[in-house]
C-alpha positions in Angstrom: 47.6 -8.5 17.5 46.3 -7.6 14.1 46.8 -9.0 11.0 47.6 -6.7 8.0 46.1 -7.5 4.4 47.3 -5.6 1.6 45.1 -5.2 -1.3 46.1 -4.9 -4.5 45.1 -3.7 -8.5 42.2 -1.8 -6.7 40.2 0.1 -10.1 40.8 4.1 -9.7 36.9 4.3 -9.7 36.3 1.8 -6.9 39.0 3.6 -5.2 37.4 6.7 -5.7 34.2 5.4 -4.0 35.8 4.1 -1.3 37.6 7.7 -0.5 34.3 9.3 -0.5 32.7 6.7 1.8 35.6 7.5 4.2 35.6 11.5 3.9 31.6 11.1 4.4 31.7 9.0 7.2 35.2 10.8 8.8 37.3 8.0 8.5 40.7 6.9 6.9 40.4 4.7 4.0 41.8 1.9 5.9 38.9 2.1 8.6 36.2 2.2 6.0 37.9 -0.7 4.0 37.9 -1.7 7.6 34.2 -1.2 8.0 32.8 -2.6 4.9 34.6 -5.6 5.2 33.0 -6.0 8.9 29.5 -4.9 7.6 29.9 -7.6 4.7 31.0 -10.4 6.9 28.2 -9.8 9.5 25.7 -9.3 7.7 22.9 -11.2 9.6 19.9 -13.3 7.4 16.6 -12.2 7.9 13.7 -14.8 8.2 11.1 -14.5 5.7 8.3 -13.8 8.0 10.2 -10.9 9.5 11.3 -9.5 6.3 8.0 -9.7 4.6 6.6 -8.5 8.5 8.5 -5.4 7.7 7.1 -4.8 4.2 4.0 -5.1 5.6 4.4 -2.2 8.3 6.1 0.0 5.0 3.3 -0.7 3.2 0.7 0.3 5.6 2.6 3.9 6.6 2.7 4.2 2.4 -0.7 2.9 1.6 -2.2 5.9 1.1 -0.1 7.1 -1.9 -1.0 5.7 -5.3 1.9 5.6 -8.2 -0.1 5.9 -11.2 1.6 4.9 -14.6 1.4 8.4 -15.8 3.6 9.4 -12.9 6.0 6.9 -13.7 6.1 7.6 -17.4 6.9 11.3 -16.6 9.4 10.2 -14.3 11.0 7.7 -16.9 11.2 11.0 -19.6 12.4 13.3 -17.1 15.2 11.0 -16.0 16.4 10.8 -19.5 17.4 14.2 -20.2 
């Protein structure tokens, strides 16, 4: 048997959001509401040696590409027009 939950004084522009996550993903809004609300309550913890394990394999496969602070200056102007 489910249990209903009804949710009120939701802000238009979270409301928005969450009708775009469901149109994206092909779902009703109640099944993404649905969805995050799974995905938020499982969330699992990572250890710290596995999470910084995987920054380590990251930063091997990106190793070879150095961000110089020019490129980041240009990037900062360009993103302010």
């Amino acid at each position: 048997m489910s249990t209903t939950i009804t949710v009120k004084n939701i802000p238009p522009e979270l409301y928005e959001r969450l009708k775009l996550g469901a149109a994206l993903h092909h779902r009703s809004i109640n099944s993404e509401v649905i969805a995050l609300i799974e995905a938020s309550v499982t969330a699992r913890k990572r250890k710290p040696e596995d999470f910084l394990a995987s920054a380590r394999a990251i930063r091997e496969k990106t190793g070879r590409y150095e961000l110089k602070q020019e490129f980041v200056d240009r990037a900062k102007r360009e993103g302010r027009r």
